[in-house]
C-alpha positions in Angstrom: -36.0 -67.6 -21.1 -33.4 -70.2 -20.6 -31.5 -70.8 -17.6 -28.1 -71.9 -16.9 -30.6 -74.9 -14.7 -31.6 -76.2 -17.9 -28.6 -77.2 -19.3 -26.4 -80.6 -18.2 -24.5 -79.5 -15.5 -21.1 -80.8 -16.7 -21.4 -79.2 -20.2 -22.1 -75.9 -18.2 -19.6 -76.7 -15.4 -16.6 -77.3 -18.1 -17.7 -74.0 -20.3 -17.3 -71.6 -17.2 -14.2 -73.3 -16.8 -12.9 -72.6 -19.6 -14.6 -68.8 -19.2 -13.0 -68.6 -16.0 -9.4 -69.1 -17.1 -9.6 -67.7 -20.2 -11.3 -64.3 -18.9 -10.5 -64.1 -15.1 -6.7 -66.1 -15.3 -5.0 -62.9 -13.4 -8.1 -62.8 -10.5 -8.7 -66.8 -10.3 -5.8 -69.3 -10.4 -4.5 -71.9 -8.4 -2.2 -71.0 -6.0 1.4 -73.0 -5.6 0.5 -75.5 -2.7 -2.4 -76.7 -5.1 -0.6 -79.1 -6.9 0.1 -80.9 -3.7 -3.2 -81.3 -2.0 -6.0 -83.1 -1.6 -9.8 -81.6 -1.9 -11.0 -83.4 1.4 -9.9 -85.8 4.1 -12.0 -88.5 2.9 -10.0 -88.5 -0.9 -6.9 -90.9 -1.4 -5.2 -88.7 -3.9 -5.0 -85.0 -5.1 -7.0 -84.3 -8.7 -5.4 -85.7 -11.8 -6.6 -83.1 -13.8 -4.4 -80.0 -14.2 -7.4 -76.9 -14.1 -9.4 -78.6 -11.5 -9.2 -75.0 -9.9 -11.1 -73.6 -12.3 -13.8 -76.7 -12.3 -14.0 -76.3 -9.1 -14.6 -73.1 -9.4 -17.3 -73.1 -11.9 -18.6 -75.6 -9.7 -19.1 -73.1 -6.7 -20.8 -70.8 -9.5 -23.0 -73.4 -10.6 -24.0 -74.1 -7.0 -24.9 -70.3 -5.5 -26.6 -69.7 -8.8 -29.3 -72.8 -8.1 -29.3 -72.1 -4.2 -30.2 -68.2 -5.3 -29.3 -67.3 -1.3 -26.3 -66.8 0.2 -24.1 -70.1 1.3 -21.4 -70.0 4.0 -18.1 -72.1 3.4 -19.4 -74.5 5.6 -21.9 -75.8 3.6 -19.7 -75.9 0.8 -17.6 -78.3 2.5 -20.5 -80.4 3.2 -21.7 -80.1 -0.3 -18.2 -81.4 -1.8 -17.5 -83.8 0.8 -17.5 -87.6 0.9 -17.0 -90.9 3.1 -13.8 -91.7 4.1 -13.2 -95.8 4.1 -11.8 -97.5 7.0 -11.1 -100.8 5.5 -13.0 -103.0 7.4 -14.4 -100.6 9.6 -17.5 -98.6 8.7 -17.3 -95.4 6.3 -18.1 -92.2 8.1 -18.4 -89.2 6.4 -15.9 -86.2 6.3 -15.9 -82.7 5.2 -14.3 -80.8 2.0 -11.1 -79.0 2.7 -12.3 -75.8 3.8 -9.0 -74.0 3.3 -9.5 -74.2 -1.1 -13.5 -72.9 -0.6 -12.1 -70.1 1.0 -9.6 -69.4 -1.6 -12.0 -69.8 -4.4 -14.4 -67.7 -2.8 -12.2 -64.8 -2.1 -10.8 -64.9 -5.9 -14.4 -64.9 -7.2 -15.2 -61.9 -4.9 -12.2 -60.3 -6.2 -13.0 -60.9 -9.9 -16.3 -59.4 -9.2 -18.6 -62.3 -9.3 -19.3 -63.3 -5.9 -20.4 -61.0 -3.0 -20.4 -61.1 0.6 -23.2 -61.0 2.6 -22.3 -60.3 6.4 -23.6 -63.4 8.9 -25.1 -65.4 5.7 -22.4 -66.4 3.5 -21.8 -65.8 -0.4 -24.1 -64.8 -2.9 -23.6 -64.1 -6.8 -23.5 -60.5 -8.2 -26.1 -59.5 -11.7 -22.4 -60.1 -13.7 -22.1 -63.8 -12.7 -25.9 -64.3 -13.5 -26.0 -63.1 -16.5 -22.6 -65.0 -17.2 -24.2 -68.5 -16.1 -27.7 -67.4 -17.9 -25.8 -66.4 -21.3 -23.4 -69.3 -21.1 -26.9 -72.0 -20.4 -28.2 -70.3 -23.4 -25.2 -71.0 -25.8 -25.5 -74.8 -24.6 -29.0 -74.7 -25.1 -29.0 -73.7 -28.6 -26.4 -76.1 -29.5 -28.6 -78.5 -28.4 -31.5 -77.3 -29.9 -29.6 -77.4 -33.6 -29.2 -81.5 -32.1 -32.5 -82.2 -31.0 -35.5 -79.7 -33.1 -38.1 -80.7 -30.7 -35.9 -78.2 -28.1 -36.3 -75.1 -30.6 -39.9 -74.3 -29.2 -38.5 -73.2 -25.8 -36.1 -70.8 -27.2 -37.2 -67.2 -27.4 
């Protein structure tokens, strides 16, 4: 069976993206001080692109489907973090901004494909799997028709 794991992550990342705002546009969506931040203390300026919500977003799917246990916001920010530059000075590294992994969590919970686990973190639900597995699939075939060597693994 094919797995949303055996796909290029950015094909799968953009798909869900485009899943995400097409199906779940009244649960997930930017909110108004988005188009004025930055994702983390160690970026110089906010995203160019205009539904980096909803890439970030399939990007938190992406991520608690391969961990398969719950993660905490926390780890999250350490996951999308970076190293701020000093100039001169050394890097050091800094966190992700907390505050929009919060927000995207909550609006996946709401939309049903995230759940909370109390004390652990956030987990997917059997809808959000299934989504991920059945959007890897699509991707796979389409590269299967590309490459024939790829049509064995398919069921």
């Amino acid at each position: 069976m094919t797995t949303a794991l055996q796909v290029p992550a950015d094909e799968l990342i953009n798909k869900l993206a485009v899943i995400l705002k097409e199906q779940y546009g009244e649960k997930v969506r930017p909110p108004e001080w988005a188009r004025f931040v930055k994702t983390g203390i160690h970026k110089q300026y906010p995203p160019v692109q205009d539904d980096w919500w909803y890439i970030r977003a399939a990007s938190v799917l992406r991520k608690l489907y391969k961990a398969g246990s719950p993660v905490g916001i926390s780890t999250f920010s350490v996951i999308y973090g970076g190293k701020k530059r000093f100039g001169s000075s050394p890097p050091h590294f800094r966190r992700a901004s907390r505050a929009i992994i919060r927000n995207i969590l909550k609006q996946l919970e709401s939309a049903g494909l995230v759940t909370r686990v109390p004390g652990s973190g956030r987990q997917l639900t059997p809808l959000a799997i299934s989504m991920l597995d059945k959007v890897g699939k699509e991707i796979f075939k389409k590269h299967a028709e590309e490459n024939p060597e790829l049509k064995r693994y398919l069921e």
